[in-house]
N, C-alpha and C positions, 0 to 999 in steps of 0.2 A: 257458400252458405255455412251457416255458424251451426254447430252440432244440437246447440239446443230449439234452432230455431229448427231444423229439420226433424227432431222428434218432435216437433209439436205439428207438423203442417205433413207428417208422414202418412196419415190415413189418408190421403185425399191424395196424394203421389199414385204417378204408373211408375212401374219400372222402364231401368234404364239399361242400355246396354255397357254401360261403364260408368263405376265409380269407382271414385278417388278418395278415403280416408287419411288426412293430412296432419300432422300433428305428435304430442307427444303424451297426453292425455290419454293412458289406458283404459280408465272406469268410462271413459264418454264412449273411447271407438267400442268398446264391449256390448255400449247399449248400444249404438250406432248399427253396428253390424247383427245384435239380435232384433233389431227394428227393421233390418233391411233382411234376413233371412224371412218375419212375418208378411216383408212385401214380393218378394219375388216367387217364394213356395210356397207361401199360404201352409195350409195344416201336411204339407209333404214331410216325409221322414229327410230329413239334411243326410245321412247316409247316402240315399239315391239321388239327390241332388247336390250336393255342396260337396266341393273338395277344397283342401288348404296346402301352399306347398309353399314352403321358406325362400324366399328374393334370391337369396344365395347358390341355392339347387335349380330354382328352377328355370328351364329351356321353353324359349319361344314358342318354335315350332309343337311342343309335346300342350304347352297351354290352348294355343289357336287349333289343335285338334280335340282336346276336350270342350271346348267351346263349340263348334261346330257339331259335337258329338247329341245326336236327340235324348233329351231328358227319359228318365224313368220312372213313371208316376209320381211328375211333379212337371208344372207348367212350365218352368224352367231350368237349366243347369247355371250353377256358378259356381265359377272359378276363383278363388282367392288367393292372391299372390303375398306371403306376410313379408315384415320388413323387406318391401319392394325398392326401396331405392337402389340397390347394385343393380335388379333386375333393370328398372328405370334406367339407368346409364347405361347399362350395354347393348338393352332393347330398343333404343328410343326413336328411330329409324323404323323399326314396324311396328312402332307401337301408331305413331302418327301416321303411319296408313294405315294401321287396324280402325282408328277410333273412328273417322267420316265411313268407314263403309264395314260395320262390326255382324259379328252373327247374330240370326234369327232365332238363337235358339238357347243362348249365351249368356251371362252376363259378367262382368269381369271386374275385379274389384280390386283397386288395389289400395295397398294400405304404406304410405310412407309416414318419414318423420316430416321430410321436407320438400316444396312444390311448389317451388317460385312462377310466379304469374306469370314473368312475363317470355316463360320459353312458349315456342310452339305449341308442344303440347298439351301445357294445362291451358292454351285458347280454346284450341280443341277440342277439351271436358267444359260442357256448359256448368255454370257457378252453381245450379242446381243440383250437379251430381257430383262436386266437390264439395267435401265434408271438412271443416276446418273443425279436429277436435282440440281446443286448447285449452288447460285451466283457467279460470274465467277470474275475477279479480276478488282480493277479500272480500269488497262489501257484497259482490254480487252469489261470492261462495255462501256469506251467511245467510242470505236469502232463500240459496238453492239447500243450505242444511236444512232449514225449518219446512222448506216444502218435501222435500225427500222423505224427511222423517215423519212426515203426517202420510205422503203414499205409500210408501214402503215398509212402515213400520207402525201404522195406526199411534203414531204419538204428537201429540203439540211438544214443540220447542220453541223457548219464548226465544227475541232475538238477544238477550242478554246471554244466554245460554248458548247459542249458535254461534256470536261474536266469540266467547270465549273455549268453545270445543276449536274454533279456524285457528286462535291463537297457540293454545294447545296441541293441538294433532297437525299443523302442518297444511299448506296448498292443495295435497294430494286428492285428488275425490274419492280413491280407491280407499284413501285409508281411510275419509270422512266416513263414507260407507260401514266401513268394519266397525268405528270407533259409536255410531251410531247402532249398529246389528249388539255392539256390546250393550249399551247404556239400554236400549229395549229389554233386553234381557236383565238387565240389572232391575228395573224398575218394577219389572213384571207386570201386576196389573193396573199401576198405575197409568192413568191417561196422557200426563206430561212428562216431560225431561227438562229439570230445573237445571241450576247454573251448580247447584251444590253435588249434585248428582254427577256433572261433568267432572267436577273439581275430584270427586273422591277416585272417579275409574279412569280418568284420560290424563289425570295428573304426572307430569314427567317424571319425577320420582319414582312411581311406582312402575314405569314404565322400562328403567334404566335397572332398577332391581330386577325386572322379571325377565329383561334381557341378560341378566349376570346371572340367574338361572339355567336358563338354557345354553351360557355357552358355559356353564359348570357339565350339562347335562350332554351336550355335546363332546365334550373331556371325559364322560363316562366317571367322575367324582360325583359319587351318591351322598357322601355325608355334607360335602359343601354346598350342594345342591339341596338338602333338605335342610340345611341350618341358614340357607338364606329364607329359602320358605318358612321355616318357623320364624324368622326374624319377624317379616313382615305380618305374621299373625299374630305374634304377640305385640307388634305395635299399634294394633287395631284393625287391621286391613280384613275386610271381610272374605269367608275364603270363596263365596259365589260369583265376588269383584274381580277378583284374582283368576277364578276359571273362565273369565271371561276376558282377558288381558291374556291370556296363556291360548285360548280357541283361536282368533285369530293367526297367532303363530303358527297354531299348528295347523291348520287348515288352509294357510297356503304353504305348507309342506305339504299338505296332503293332495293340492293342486300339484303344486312341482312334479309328484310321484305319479298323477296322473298322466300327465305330460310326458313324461319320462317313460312309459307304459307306453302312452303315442307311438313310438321311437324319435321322439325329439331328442337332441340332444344335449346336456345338461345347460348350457347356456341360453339355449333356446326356447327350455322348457320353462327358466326362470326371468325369461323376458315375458313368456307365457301371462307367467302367476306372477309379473310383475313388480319381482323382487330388486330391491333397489339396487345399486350397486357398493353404497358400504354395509348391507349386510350377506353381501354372497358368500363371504368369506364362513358365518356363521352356519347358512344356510347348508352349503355343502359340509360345512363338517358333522350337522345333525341327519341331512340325509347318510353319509357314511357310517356314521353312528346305530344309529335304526336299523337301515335295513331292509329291503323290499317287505318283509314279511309283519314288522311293525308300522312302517308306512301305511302298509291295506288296512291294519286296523285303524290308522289314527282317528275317522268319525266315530266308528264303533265306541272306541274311549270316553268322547267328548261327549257323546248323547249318555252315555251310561254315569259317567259322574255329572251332568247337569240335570238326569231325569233324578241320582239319588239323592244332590243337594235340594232336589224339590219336593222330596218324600217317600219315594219308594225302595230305599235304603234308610237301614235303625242307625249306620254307623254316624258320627256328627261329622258335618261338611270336612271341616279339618282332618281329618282321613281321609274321607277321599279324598279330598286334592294329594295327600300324601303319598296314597298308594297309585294315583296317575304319575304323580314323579318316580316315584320308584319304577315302574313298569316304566317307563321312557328311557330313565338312567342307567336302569342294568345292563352289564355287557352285553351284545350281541350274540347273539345265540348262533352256534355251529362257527 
């Protein structure tokens, strides 16, 4: 079953005692799996039901006794195996006798890249409880922009607009999303998101600057760091556009840190927050940079310079975005 067709037909679903999330789509298995935590616990705290344990670590045996183990105020337990495929290969002999005869009380989820038909055991998993999450194709991405962004962000986007943000920003949903969570903010209380409005905040230009930013800021170089930001300000670029090209970034570092808090591992943490693989290199040099103790702040940051570019700071926009570069840039404290 196609991921989108299962959020839409998921109210009317029972749960199941095994699924399979299939695919390489982040932003889908994300909703995929908080669509299936509202079907299996209903309003339960995931705490007491839901566990998550890495393909890599984890042991058959330890998973089929948490499965069998009776839930804690919540209807059911689930078990969630992440990048399951090594688990898949070395399990796959009890997995196929777990699946025709699974616990009462259980549900077990697993989330691979890959899940060829035609082995044994995905016959096994009925096509209903296999989840194909895959990027879906341009025309059908600019489709799914314009309806995203009217559920998720109260905004019409014409498809003119939509065509040219998929152009723009890439296949990615994850990053569709962000690139959209920006242009909302940008427009404020505007009802729409035109094609100009894309062009001025998702433009690759400005994109490719604000990544030479941050790996200034990464290098701990405050003056090259603040002389490409002025660059861009005195070429016109607005500095609200700008902290909204710069939130993203930092707020999947502030994912990663979470993650990393987890005890995930740093690779693990940034399959997490689904950072890509040519920017890790960045990535990890800003978290070493930082620092566990600027990490924790990084929302704290982002709402205080977009609550005072919206008025409740006298300073003009252009300082604050200044003074967040600087607090980012300075060396590491202790």
């Amino acid at each position: 079953m196609e991921a989108f067709t299962f959020l839409e037909s998921v109210g009317k679903s029972k749960p199941r005692p095994v699924y399979v999330l299939a695919g390489d789509e982040a932003f889908l298995k994300r909703r995929v799996r908080a669509a299936l935590d509202k079907l299996l616990i209903g309003d339960a705290d995931p705490a007491f039901a839901v566990s998550a344990v890495p393909g890599d670590r984890a042991e058959w045996p330890a998973i089929r006794a948490e499965l069998d183990t009776l839930p804690f105020l919540s209807p059911r337990r689930v078990v969630i195996v992440e990048w399951a495929d090594p688990f898949v290969t070395k399990y796959r002999p009890a997995l196929e006798k777990y699946v025709p005869d699974p616990s009462k009380v259980g549900t077990l989820l697993l989330d691979v890249k890959t899940w060829p038909s035609n082995t044994k055991l995905a016959k096994l998993v009925p096509d209903v409880a296999t989840i194909t999450c895959k990027s879906p194709s341009q025309e059908k991405l600019t489709s799914w922009c314009r309806e995203w962004a009217k559920s998720a962000y109260d905004k019409s986007l014409d498809a003119d607009a939509a065509g040219w943000l998929v152009e723009l920003a890439g296949p990615e949903m994850g990053v569709l999303d962000q690139e959209l969570a920006k242009l909302a903010v940008y427009v404020g209380d505007a009802k729409a998101i035109g094609r100009e409005d894309v062009d001025r905040l998702v433009g690759r230009g400005r994109n490719a600057e604000t990544f030479a930013i941050f790996e200034k800021i990464a290098a701990g170089r405050p003056a090259d760091a603040l002389a490409l930001l002025e660059r861009l300000i005195d070429q016109g670029e607005d500095p609200l556009a700008l902290l909204g090209a710069f939130s993203w970034q930092l707020r999947q570092l502030g994912q990663v840190n979470s993650y990393l808090r987890s005890g995930l591992s740093p690779a693990a943490a940034m399959d997490r927050a689904d950072v890509k693989p040519f920017t890790r290199g960045r990535v990890d040099a800003l978290l070493r940079h930082l620092g566990r103790r600027r990490l924790d702040l990084l929302y704290d940051w982002l709402l205080e310079a977009d609550l005072g570019m919206k008025g409740t700071s006298q300073l003009p926009p252009r300082v604050i975005l200044e003074r967040l570069v600087i607090k980012l840039v300075r060396p590491r404290a202790g």
